[in-house]
C-alpha positions as CSV (number, residue, x, y, z in Angstrom):
1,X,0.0,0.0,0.0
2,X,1.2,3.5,-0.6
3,X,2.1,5.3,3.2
4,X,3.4,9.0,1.0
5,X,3.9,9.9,-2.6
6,X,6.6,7.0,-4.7
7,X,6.7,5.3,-1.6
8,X,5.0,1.8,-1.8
9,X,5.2,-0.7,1.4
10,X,4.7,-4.3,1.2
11,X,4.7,-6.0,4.6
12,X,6.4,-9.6,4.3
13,X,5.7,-10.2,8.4
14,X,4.5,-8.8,11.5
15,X,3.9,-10.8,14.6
16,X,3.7,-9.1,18.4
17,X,7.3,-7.1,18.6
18,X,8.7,-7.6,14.9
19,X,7.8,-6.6,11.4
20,X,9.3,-7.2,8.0
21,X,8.6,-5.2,4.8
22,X,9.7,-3.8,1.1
23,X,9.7,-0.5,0.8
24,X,10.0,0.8,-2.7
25,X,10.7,4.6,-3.1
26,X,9.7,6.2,-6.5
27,X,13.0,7.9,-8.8
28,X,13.4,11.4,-7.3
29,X,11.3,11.0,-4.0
30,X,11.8,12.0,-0.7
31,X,10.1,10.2,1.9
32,X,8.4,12.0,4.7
33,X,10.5,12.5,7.7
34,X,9.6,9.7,10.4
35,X,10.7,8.8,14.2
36,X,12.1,5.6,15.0
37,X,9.9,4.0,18.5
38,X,12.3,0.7,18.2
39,X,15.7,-0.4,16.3
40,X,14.9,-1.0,12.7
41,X,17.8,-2.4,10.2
42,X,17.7,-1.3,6.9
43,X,19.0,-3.4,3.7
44,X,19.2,-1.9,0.3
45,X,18.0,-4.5,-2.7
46,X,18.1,-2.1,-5.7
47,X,19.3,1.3,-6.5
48,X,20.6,3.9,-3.7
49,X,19.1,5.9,-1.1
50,X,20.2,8.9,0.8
51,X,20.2,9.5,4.4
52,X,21.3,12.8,4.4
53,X,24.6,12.9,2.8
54,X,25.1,9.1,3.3
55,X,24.5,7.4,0.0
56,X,23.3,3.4,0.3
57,X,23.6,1.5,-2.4
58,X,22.1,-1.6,-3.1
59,X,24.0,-4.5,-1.0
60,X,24.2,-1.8,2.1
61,X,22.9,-2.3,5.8
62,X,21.6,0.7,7.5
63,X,21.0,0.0,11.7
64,X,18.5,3.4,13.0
65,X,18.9,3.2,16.8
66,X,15.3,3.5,19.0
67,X,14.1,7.3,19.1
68,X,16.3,8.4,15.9
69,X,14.7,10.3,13.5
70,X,15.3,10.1,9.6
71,X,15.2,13.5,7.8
72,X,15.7,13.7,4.0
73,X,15.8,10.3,3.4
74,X,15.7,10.5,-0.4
75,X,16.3,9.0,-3.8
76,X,17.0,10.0,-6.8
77,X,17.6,6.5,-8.9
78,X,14.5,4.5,-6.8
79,X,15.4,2.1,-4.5
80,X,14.2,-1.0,-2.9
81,X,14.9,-1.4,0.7
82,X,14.2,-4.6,3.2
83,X,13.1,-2.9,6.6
84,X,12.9,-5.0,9.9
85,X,11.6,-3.0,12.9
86,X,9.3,-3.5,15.7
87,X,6.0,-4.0,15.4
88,X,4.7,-0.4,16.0
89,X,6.5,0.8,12.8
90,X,7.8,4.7,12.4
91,X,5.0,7.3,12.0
92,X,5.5,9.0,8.8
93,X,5.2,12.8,9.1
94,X,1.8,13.6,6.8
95,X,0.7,16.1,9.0
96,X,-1.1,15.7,12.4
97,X,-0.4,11.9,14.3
98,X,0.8,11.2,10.2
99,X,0.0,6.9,10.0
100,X,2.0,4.9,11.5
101,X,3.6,1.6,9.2
């Protein structure tokens, strides 16, 4: 399902503390900033992402410790990334209490 504009998720697994998805972000998107309320390890499939001015390219591991936050997370090629978090997912900034993956 879409959760912003280019950004697509497609959850693989989600029992009571874990989840697994895809999330593929559209060529030149930049997806919403978010908060992190548990760890959540990041693994690039396709293309290359930005987290600010660290570039991920596909075959890279990205670890986002509990309560970071992720601003200007961006692409410009599309990417495809594998995302393992808790089960409470980050809330996507859309505006007020944005939804929550």
């Amino acid at each position: 399902h879409d959760v912003a504009p280019g950004v697509k998720l497609k959850r693989l697994f989600r029992d009571q503390t874990t989840q697994t998805f895809l999330l593929d972000i559209a060529p030149n998107t930049i997806v919403p900033s978010h908060d992190h309320p548990s760890d959540e390890e990041c693994f690039v499939m396709q293309g290359e992402a930005f987290i600010g001015e660290v570039c991920l390219r596909a075959g890279d591991y990205h670890f986002a410790t509990h309560g970071s936050r992720h601003i200007g997370l961006r692409s410009q090629t599309g990417a495809k990334l594998l995302i393992r978090t808790g089960a409470k997912g980050p809330r996507i900034d859309t505006g007020a209490q944005g939804p929550r993956i």
